[in-house]
C-alpha angles and dihedrals in degrees: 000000000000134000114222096245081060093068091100106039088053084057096051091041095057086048080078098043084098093068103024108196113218078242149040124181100209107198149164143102122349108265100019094116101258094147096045081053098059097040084056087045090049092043083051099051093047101044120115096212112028116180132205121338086016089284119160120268098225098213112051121104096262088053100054085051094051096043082049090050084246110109111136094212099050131084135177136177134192139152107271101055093091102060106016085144092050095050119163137178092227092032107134099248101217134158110219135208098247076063100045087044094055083053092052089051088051092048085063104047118096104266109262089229103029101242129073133347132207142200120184122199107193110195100028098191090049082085115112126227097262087044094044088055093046087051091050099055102051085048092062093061108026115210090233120257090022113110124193111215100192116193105204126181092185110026087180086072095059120087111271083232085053102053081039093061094050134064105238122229114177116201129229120249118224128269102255086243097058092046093048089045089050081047087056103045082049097059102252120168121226090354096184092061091047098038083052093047090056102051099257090305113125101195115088144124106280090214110167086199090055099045092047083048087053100046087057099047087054089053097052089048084057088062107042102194130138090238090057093046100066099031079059094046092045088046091047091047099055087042088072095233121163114237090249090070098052099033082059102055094047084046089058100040092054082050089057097041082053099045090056091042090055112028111003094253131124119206111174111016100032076147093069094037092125089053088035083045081044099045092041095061087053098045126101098221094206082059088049092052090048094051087046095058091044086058100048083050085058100032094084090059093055093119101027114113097258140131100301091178098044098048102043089054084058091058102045078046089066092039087064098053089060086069098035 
């Protein structure tokens, strides 16, 4: 499928169909439908009838398979293939080489239709470093009529050889009003406090349990106290989050703390502006600064299997020196 804020970005991306790269690097903001994107991208190149603007056709052949998961000439990885019955929420997602190497074999393989083939990787940057070298090494010489559609979050992640290998498309993320007006035919309740919560990205997992998690972290960073550190670190740990949620909500929260501080705004929380105007008089910037670096240097192990508890006593640590 695509989203309406996609209408364009599916115009400028058929401008390149002429002259079709082996591999595009789709990127852009967290929750802004990228994947959704290149499956619709993928459905598009193998159907048998597209209609106007390339769009699938919906009811030939190659589009029932694909619709069934099916489809012999398409391939995706992601993380979580591997292990869909052991999921986890701080399980390391991953995509490993046995399943980069099962793709390679597929490159190689005649296509099943005798037309184009395509192999999906959603998130780029979850390959390992194993994988990320196998895949290397098979964009670097192509098999011919196979294109490799890569999702990526955090293209920095990704190998420069990588990002070399591939034609870049960054995708654009939607006018606050649009996204607001798809919340709202989705039912979301109070959408301009989520919408704000999430960064502007209107795709997320409307989970009752992890906003209520959330209201209360927020609540204990009102009042920084040593006693409320640990009794948020303890809470967070039994919930079973992985490190990322929380380290994003404390990463935004020091945004916001800054943003007041330096030019008056508010981004993520504008629902707690009077406690973020009250905390910011209080806070020593330089401290702030410091908390915020500690962060981004933890930031990149957020899903990894560590020590949720620990570390993320270590950050709330920093956060209270900003008030001390």
């Amino acid at each position: 499928m695509r989203y309406p804020w996609q209408n364009d970005d599916w115009r400028r991306i058929n401008q390149e169909r002429e002259r079709l790269p082996n591999a595009w690097l789709l990127t852009g903001l967290a929750g802004i439908g990228k994947s959704a994107f290149a499956e619709e991208l993928a459905r598009s190149l193998l159907c048998d009838r597209p209609g106007p603007e390339h769009a699938a056709c919906g009811e030939c052949e190659s589009c029932r398979w694909f619709a069934l998961g099916s489809h012999p000439d398409y391939r995706r990885l992601s993380p979580l293939q591997d292990d869909d019955e052991e999921k986890a929420s701080r399980k390391l997602p991953v995509i490993k080489i046995e399943a980069v190497r099962e793709v390679i074999d597929f490159a190689h393989l005649t296509s099943h239709r005798h037309g184009q083939r395509v192999v999906m990787v959603e998130p780029a940057e979850a390959l390992n470093p194993a994988a990320a070298n196998a895949l290397l090494k098979i964009l670097e010489e192509p098999p011919a009529d196979v294109l490799f559609l890569l999702v990526a979050h955090a293209p920095q992640r990704l190998l420069p050889t990588i990002r070399s290998r591939c034609r870049q498309f960054a995708m654009t993320a939607p006018a606050r009003d649009t996204a607001l007006a798809w919340l709202r035919q989705q039912g979301v309740a109070d959408p301009d406090t989520e919408l704000a919560h999430h960064g502007g990205a209107p795709l997320f997992d409307h989970d009752p349990a992890l906003a209520s998690a959330r209201t209360a972290f927020l609540d204990g960073l009102i009042q920084p106290t040593l006693a409320n550190v640990l009794q948020m670190a303890e809470r967070t740990d039994k919930q079973k989050l992985p490190l990322a949620v929380p380290l994003e909500w404390l990463q935004m929260w020091l945004h916001d703390l800054a943003a007041l501080r330096l030019s008056g705004t508010l981004r993520y929380y504008p629902d707690h502006r009077v406690a973020l105007h009250n905390l910011a008089r209080r806070a020593d910037l330089s401290k702030l600064m410091q908390a915020a670096g500690a962060l981004d240097k933890l930031a990149p192990y957020g899903q990894h299997t560590l020590n949720v508890r620990l570390q993320l006593e270590s950050a709330l640590m920093e956060y209270l020196k900003i008030f001390a």
